[in-house]
mmCIF file of the N, C-alpha and C atoms, coordinates in Angstrom:
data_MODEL
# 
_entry.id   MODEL 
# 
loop_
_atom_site.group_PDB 
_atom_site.id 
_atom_site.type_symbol 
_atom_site.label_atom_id 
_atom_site.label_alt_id 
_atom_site.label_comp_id 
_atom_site.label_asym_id 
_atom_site.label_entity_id 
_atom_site.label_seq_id 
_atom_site.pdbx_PDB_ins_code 
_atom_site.Cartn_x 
_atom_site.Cartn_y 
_atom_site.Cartn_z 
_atom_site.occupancy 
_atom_site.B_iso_or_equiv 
_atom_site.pdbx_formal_charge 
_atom_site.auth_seq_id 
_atom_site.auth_comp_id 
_atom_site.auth_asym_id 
_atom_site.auth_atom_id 
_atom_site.pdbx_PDB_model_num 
ATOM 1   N N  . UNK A 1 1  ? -15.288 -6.293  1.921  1.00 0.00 ? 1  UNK A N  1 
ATOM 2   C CA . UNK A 1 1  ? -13.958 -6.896  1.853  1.00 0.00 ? 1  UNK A CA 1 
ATOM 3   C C  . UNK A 1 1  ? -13.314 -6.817  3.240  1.00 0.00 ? 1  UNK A C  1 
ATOM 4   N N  . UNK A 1 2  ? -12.780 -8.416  3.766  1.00 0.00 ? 2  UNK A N  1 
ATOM 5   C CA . UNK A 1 2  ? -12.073 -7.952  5.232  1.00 0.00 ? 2  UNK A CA 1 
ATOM 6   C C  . UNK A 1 2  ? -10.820 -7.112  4.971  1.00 0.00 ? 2  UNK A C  1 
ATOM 7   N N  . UNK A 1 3  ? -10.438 -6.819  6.108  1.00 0.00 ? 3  UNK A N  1 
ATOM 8   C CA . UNK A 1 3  ? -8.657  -6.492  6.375  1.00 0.00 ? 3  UNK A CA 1 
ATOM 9   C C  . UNK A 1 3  ? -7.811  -7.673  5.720  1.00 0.00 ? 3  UNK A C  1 
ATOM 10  N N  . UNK A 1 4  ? -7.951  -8.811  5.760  1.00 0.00 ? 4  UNK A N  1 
ATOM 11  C CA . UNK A 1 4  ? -6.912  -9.584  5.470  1.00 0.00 ? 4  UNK A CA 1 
ATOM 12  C C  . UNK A 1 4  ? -7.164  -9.675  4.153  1.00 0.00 ? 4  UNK A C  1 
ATOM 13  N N  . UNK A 1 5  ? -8.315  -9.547  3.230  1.00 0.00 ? 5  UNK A N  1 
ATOM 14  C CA . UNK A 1 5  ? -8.311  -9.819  1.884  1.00 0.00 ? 5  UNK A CA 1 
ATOM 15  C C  . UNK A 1 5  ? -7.671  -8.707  1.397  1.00 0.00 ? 5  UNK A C  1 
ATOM 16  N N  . UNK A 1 6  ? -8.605  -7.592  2.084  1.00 0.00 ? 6  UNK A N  1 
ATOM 17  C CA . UNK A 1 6  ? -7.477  -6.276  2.037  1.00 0.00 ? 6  UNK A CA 1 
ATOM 18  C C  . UNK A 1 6  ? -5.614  -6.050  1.987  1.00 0.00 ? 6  UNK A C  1 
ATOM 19  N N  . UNK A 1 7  ? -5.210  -7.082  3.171  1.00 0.00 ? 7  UNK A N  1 
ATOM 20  C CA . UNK A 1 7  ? -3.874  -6.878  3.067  1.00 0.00 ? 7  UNK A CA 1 
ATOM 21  C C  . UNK A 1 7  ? -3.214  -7.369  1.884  1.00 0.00 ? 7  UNK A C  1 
ATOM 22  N N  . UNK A 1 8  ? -3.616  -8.663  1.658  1.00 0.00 ? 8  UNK A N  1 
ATOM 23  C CA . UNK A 1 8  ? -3.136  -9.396  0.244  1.00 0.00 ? 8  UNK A CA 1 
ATOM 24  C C  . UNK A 1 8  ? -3.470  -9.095  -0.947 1.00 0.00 ? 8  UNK A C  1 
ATOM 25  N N  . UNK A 1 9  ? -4.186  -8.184  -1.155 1.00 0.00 ? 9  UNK A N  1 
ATOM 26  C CA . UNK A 1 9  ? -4.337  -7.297  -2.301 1.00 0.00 ? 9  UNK A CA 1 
ATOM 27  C C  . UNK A 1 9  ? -3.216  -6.423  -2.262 1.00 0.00 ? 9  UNK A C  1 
ATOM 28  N N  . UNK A 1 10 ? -3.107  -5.838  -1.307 1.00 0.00 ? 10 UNK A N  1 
ATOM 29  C CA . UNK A 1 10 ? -2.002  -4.474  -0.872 1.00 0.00 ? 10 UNK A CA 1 
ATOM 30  C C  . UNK A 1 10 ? -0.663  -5.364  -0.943 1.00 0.00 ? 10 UNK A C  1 
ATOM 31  N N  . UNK A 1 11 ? -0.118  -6.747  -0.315 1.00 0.00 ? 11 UNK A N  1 
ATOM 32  C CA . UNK A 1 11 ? 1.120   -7.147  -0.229 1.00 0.00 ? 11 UNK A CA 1 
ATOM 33  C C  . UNK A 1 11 ? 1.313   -7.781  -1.921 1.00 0.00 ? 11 UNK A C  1 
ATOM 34  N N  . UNK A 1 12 ? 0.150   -8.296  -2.506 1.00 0.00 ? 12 UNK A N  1 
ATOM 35  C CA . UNK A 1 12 ? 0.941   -8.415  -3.971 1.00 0.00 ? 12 UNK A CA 1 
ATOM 36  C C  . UNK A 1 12 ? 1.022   -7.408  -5.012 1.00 0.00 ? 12 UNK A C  1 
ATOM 37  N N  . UNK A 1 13 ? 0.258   -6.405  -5.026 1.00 0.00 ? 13 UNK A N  1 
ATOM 38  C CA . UNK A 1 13 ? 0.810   -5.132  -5.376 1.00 0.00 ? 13 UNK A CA 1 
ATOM 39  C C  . UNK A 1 13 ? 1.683   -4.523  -5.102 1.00 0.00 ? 13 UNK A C  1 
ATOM 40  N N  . UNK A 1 14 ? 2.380   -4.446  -4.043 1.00 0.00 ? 14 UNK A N  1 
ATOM 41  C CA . UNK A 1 14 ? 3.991   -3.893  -3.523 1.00 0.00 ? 14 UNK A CA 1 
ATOM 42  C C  . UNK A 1 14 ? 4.880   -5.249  -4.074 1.00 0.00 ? 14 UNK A C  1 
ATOM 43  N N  . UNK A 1 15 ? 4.195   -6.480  -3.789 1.00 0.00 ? 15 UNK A N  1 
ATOM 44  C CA . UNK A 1 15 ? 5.590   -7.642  -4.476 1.00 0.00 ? 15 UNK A CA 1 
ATOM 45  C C  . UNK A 1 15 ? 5.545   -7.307  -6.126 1.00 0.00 ? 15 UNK A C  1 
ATOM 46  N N  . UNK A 1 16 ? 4.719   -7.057  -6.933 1.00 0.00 ? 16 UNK A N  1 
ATOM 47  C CA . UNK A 1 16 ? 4.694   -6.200  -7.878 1.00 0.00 ? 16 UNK A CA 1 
ATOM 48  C C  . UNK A 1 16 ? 5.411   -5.377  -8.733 1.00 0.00 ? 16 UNK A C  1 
ATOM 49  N N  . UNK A 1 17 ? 5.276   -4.375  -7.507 1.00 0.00 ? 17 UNK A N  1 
ATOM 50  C CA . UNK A 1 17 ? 5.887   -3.269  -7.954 1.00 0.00 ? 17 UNK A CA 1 
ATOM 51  C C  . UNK A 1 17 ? 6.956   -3.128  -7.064 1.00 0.00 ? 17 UNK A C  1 
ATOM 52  N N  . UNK A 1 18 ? 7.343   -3.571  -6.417 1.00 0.00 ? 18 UNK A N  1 
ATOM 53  C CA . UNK A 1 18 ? 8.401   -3.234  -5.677 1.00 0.00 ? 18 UNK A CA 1 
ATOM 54  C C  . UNK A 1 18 ? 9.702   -4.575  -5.829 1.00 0.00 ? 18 UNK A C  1 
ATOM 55  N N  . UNK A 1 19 ? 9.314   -5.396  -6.541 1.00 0.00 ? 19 UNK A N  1 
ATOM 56  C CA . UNK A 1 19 ? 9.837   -7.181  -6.731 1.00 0.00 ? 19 UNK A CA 1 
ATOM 57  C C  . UNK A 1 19 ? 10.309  -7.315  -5.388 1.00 0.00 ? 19 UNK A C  1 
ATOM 58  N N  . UNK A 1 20 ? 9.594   -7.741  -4.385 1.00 0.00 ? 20 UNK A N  1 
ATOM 59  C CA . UNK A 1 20 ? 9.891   -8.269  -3.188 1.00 0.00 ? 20 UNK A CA 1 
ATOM 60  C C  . UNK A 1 20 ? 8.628   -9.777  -3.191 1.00 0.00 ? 20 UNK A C  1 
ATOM 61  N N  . UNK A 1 21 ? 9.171   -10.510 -2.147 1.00 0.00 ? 21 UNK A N  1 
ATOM 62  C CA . UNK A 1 21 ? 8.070   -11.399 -1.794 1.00 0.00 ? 21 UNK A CA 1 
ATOM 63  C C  . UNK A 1 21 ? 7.093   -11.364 -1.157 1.00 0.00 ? 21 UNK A C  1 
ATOM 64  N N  . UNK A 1 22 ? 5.863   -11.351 -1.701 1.00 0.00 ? 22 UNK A N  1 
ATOM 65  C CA . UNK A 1 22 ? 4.723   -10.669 -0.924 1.00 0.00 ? 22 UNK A CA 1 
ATOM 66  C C  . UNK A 1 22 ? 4.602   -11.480 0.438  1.00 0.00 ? 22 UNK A C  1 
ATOM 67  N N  . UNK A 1 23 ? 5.411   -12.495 0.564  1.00 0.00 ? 23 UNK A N  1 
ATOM 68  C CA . UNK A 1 23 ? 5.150   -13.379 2.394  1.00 0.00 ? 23 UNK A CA 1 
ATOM 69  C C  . UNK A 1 23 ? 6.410   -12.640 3.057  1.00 0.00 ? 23 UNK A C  1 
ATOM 70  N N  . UNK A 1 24 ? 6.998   -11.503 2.649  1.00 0.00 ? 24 UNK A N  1 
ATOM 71  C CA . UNK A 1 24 ? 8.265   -10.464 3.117  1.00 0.00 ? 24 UNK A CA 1 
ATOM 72  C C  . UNK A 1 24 ? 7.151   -9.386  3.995  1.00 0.00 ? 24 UNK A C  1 
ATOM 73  N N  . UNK A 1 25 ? 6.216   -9.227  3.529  1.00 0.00 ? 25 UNK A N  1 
ATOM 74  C CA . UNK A 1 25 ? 5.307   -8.586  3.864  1.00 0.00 ? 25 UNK A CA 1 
ATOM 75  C C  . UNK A 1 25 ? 4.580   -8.188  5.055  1.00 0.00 ? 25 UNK A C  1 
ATOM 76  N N  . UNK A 1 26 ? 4.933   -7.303  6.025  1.00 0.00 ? 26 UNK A N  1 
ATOM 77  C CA . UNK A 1 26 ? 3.582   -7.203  7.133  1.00 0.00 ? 26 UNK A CA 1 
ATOM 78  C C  . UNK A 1 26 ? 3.323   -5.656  7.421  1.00 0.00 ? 26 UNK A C  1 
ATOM 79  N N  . UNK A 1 27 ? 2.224   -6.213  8.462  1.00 0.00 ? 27 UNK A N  1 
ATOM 80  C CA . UNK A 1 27 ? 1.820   -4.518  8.719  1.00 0.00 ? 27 UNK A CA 1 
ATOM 81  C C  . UNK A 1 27 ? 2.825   -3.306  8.607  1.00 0.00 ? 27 UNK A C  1 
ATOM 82  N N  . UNK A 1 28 ? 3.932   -4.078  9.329  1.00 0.00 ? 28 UNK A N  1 
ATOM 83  C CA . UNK A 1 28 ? 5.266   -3.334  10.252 1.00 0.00 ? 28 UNK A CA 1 
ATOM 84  C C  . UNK A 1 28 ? 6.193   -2.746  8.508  1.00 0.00 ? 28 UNK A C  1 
ATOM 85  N N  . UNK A 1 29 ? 5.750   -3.299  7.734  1.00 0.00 ? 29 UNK A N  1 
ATOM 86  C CA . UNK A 1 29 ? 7.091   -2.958  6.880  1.00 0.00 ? 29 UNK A CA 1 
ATOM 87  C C  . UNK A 1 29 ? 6.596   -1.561  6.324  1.00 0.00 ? 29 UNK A C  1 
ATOM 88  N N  . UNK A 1 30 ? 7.979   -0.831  6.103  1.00 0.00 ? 30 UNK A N  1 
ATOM 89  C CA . UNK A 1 30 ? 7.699   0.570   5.789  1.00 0.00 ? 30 UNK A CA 1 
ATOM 90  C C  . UNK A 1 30 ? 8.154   1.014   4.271  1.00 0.00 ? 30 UNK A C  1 
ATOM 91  N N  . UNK A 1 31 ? 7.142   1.346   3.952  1.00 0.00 ? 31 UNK A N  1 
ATOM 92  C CA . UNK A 1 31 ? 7.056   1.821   2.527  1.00 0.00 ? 31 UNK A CA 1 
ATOM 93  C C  . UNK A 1 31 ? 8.330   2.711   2.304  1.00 0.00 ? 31 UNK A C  1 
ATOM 94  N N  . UNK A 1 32 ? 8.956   3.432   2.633  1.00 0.00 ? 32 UNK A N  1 
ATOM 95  C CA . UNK A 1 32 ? 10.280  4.218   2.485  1.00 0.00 ? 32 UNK A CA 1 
ATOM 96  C C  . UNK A 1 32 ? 11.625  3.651   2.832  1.00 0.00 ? 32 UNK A C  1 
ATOM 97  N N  . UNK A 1 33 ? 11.678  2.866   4.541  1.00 0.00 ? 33 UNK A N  1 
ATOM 98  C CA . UNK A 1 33 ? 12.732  1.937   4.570  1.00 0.00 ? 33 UNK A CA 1 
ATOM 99  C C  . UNK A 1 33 ? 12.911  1.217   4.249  1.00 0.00 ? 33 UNK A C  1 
ATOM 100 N N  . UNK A 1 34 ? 11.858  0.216   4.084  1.00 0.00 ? 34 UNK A N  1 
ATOM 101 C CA . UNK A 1 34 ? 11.805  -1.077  4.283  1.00 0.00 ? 34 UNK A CA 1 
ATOM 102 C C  . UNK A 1 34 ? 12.268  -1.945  2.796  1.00 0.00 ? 34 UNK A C  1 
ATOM 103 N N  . UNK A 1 35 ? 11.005  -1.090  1.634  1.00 0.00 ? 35 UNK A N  1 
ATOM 104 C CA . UNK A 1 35 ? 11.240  -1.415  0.341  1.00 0.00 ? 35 UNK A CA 1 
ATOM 105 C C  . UNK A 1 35 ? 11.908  -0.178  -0.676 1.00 0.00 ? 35 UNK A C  1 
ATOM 106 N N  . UNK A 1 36 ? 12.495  0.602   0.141  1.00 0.00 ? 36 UNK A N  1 
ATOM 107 C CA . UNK A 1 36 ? 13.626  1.848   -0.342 1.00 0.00 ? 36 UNK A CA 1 
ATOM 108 C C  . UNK A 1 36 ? 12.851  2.675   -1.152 1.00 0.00 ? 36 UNK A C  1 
ATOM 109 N N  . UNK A 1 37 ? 11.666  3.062   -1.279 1.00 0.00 ? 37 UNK A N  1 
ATOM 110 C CA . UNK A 1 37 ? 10.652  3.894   -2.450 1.00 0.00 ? 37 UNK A CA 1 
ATOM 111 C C  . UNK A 1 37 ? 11.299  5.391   -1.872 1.00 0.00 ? 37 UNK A C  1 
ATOM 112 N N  . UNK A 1 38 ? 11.528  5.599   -3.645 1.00 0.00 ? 38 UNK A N  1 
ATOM 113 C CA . UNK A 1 38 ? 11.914  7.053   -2.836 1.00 0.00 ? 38 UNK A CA 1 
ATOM 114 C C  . UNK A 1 38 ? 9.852   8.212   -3.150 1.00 0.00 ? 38 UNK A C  1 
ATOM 115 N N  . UNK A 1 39 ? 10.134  9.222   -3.748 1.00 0.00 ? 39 UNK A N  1 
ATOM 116 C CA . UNK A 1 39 ? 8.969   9.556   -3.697 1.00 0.00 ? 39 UNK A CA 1 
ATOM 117 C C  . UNK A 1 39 ? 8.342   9.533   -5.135 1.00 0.00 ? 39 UNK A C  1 
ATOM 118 N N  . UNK A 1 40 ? 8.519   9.225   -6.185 1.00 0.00 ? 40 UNK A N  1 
ATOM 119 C CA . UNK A 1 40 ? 8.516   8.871   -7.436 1.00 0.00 ? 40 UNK A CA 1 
ATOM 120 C C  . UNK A 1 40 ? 7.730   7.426   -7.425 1.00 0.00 ? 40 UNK A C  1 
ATOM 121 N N  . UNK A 1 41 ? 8.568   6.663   -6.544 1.00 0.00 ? 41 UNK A N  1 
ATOM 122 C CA . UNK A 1 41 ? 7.995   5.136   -6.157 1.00 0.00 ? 41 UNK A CA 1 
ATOM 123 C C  . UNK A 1 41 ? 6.733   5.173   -5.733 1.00 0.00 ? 41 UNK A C  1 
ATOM 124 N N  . UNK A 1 42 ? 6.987   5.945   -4.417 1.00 0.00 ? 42 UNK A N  1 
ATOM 125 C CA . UNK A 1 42 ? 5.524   5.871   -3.428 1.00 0.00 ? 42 UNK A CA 1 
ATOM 126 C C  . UNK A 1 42 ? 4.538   6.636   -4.422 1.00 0.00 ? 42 UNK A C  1 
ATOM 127 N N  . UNK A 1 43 ? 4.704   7.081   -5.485 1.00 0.00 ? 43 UNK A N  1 
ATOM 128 C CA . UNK A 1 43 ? 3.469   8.096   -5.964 1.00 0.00 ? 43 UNK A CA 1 
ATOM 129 C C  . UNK A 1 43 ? 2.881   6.652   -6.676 1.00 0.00 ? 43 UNK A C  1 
ATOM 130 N N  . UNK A 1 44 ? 3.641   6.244   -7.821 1.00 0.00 ? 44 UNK A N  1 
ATOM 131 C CA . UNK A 1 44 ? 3.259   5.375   -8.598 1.00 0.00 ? 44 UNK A CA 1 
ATOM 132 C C  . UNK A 1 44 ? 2.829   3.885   -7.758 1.00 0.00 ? 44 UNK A C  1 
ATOM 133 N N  . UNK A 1 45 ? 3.496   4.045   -6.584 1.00 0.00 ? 45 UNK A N  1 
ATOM 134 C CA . UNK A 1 45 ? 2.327   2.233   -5.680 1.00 0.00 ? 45 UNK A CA 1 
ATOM 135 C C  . UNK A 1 45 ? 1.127   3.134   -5.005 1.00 0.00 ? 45 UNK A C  1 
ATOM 136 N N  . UNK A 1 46 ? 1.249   4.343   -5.658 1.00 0.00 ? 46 UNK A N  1 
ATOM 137 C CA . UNK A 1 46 ? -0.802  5.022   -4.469 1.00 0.00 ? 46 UNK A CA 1 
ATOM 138 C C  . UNK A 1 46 ? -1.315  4.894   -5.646 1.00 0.00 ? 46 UNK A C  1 
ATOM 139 N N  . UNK A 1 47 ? -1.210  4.909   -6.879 1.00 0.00 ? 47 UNK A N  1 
ATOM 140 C CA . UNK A 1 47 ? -1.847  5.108   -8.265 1.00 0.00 ? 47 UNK A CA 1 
ATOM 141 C C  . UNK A 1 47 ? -2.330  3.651   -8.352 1.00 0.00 ? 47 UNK A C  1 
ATOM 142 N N  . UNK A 1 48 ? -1.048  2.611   -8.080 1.00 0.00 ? 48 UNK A N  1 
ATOM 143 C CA . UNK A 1 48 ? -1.617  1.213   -8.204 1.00 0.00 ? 48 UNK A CA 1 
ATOM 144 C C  . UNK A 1 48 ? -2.498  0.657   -7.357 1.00 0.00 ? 48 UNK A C  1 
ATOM 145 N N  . UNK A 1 49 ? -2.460  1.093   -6.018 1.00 0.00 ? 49 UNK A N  1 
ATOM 146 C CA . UNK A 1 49 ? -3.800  1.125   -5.033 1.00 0.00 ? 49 UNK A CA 1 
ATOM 147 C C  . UNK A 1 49 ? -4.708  1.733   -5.760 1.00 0.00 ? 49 UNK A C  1 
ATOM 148 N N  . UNK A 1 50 ? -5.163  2.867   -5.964 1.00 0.00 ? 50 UNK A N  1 
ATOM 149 C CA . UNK A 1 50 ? -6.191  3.617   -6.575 1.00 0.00 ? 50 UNK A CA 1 
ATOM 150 C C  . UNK A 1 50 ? -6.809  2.824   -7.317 1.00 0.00 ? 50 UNK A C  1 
ATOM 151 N N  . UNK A 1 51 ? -6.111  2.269   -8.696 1.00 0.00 ? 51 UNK A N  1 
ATOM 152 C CA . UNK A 1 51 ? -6.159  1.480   -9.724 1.00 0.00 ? 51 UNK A CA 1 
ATOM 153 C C  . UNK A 1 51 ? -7.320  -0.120  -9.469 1.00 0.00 ? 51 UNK A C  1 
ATOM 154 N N  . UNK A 1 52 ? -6.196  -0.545  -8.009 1.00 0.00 ? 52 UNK A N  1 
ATOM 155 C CA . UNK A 1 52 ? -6.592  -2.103  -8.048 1.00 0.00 ? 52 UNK A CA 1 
ATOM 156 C C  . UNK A 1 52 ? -7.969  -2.000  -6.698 1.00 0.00 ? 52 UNK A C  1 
ATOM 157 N N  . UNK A 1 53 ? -8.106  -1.152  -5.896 1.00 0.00 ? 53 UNK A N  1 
ATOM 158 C CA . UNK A 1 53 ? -9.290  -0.863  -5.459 1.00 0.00 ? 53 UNK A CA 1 
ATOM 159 C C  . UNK A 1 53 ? -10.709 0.062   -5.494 1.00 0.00 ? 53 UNK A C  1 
ATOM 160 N N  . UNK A 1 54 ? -10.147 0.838   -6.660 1.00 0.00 ? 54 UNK A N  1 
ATOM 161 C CA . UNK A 1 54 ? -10.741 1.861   -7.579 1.00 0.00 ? 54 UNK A CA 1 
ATOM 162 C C  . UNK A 1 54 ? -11.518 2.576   -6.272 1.00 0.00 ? 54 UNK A C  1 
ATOM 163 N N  . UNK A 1 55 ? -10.352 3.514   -5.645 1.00 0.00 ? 55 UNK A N  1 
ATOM 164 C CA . UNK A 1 55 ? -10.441 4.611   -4.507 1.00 0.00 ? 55 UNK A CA 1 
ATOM 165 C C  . UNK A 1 55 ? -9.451  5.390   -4.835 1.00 0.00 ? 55 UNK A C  1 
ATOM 166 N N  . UNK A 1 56 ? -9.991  6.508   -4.270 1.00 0.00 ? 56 UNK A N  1 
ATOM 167 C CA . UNK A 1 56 ? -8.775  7.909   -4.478 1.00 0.00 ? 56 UNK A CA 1 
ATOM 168 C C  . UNK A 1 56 ? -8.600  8.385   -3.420 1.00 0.00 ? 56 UNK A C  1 
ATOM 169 N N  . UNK A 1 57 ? -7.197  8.327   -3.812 1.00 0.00 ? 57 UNK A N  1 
ATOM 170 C CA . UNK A 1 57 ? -6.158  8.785   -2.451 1.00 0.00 ? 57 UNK A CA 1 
ATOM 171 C C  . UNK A 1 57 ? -5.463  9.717   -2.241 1.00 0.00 ? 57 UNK A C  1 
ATOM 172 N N  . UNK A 1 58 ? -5.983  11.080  -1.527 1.00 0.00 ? 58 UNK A N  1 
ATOM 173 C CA . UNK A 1 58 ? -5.607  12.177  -1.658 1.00 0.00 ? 58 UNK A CA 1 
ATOM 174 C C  . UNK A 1 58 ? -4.261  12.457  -1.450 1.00 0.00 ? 58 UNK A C  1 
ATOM 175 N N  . UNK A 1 59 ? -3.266  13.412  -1.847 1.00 0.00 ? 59 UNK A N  1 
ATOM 176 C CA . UNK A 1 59 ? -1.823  13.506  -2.021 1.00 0.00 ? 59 UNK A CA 1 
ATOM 177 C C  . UNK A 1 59 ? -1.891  13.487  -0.401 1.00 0.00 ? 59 UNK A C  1 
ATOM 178 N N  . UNK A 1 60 ? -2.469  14.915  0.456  1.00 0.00 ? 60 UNK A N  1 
ATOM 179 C CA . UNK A 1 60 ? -2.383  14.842  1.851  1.00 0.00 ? 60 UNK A CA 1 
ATOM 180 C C  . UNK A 1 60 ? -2.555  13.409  2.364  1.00 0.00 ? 60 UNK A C  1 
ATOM 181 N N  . UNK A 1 61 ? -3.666  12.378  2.238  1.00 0.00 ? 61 UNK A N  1 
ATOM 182 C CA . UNK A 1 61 ? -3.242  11.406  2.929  1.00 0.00 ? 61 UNK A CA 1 
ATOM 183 C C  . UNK A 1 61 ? -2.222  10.166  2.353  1.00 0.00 ? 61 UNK A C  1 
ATOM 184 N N  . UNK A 1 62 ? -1.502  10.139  1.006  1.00 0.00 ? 62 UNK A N  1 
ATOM 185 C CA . UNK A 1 62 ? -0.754  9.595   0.752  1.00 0.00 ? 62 UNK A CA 1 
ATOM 186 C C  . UNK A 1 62 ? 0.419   10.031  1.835  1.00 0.00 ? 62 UNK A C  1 
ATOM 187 N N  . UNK A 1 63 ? 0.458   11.160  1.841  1.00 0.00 ? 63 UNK A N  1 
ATOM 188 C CA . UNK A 1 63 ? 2.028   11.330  2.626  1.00 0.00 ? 63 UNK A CA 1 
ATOM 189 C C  . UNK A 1 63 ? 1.742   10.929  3.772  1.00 0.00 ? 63 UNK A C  1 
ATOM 190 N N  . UNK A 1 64 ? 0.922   10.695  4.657  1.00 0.00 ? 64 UNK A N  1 
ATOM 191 C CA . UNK A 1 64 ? 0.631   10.114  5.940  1.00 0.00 ? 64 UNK A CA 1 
ATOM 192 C C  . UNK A 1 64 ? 0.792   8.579   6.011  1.00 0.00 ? 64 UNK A C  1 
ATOM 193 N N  . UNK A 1 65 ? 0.587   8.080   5.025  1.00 0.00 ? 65 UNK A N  1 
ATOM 194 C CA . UNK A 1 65 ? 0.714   6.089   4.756  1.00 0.00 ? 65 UNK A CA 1 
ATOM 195 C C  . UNK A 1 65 ? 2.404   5.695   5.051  1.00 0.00 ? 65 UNK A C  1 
ATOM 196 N N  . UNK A 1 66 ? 2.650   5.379   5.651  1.00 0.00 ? 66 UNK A N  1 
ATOM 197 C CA . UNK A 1 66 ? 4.382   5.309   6.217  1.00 0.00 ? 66 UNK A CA 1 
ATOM 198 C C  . UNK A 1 66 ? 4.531   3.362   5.918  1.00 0.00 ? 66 UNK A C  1 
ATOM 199 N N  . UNK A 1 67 ? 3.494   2.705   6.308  1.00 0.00 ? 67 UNK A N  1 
ATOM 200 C CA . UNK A 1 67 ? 3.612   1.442   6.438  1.00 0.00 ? 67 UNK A CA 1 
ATOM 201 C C  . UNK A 1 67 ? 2.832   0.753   5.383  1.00 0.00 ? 67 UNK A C  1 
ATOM 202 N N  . UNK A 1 68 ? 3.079   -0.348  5.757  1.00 0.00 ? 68 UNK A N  1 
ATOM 203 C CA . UNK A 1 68 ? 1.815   -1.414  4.687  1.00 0.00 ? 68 UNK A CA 1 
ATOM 204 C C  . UNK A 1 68 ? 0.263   -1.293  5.617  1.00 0.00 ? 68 UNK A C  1 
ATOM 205 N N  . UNK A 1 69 ? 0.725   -1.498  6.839  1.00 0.00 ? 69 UNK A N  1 
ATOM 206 C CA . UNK A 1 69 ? -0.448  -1.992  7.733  1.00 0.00 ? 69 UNK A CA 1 
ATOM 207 C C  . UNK A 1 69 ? -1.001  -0.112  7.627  1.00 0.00 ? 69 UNK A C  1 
ATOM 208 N N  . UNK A 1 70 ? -0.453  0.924   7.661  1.00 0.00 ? 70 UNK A N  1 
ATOM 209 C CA . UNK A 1 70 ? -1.662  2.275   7.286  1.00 0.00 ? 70 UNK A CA 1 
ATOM 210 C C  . UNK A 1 70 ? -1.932  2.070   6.315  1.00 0.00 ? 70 UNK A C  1 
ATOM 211 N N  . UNK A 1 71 ? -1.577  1.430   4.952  1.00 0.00 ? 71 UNK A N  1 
ATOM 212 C CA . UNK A 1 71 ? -2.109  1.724   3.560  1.00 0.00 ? 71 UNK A CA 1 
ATOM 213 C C  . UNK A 1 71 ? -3.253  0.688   3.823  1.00 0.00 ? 71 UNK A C  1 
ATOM 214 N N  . UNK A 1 72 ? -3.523  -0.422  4.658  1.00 0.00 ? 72 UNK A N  1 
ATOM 215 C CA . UNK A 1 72 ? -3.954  -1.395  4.637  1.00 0.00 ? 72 UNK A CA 1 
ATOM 216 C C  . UNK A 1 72 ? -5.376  -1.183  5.078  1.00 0.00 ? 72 UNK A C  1 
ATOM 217 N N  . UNK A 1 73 ? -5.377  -0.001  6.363  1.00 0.00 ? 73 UNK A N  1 
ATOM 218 C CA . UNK A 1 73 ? -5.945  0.253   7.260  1.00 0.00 ? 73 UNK A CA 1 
ATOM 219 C C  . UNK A 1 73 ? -6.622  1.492   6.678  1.00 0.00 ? 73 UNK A C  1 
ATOM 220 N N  . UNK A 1 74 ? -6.411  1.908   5.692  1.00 0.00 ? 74 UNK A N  1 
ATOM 221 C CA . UNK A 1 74 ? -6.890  3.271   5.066  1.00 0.00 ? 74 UNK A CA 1 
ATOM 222 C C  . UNK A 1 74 ? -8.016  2.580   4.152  1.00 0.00 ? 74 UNK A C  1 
ATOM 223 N N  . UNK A 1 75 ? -7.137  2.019   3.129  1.00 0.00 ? 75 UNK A N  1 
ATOM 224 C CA . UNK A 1 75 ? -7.906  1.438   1.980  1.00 0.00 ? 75 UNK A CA 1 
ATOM 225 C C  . UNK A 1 75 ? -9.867  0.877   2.856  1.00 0.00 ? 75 UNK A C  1 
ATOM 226 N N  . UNK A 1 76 ? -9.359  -0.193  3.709  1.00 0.00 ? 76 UNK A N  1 
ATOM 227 C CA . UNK A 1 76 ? -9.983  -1.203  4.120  1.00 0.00 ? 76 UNK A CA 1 
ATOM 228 C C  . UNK A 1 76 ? -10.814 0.065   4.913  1.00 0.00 ? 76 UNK A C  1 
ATOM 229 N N  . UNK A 1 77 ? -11.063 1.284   5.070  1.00 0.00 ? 77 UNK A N  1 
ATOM 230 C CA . UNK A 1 77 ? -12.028 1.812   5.979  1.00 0.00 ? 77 UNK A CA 1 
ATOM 231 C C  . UNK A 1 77 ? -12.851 3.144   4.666  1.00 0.00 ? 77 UNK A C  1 
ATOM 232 N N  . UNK A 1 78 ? -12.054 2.976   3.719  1.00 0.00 ? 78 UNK A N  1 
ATOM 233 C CA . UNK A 1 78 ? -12.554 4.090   2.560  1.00 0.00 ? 78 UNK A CA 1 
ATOM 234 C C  . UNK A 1 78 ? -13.366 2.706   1.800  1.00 0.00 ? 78 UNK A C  1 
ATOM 235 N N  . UNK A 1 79 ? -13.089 2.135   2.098  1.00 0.00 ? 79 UNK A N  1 
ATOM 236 C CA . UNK A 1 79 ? -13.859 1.300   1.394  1.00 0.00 ? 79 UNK A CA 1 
ATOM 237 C C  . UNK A 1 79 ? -15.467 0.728   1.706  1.00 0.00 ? 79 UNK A C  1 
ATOM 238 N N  . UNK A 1 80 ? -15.506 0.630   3.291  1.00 0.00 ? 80 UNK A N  1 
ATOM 239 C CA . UNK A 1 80 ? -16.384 0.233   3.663  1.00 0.00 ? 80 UNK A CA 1 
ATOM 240 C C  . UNK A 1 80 ? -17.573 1.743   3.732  1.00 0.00 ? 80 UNK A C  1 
# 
């Protein structure tokens, strides 16, 4: 799977769960500012990653994912 199929998996799962527009979407946007997740949020969009790429994502590196483009960049290298 590339990065970009990768990202659009990752940006309609946050438009999803977060009801934003997944073309609102880029590397740069931040999972805490950007789409206001407090930590309740961010647990339940790593579960829906987990879920929709069937990978597990350790709590330690969940708290390190700040952006779309690290969740993007994580997924897309645990994967390969």
């Amino acid at each position: 799977m590339t990065r970009e199929e990768v990202f659009t998996k990752v940006a309609n799962v946050i438009a999803n769960h977060f009801e934003v527009d997944p073309n609102q979407v880029t590397d740069a946007t931040s999972i805490k500012d950007d789409l206001n997740a407090d930590s309740i949020s961010v647990m339940e969009f790593v579960l829906e990653l987990e879920e929709e790429f069937g990978t597990e994502i350790s709590d330690e590196d969940a708290e390190q994912i700040q952006t779309v483009g690290a969740a993007v960049d994580y997924i897309a290298t645990h994967l390969a």
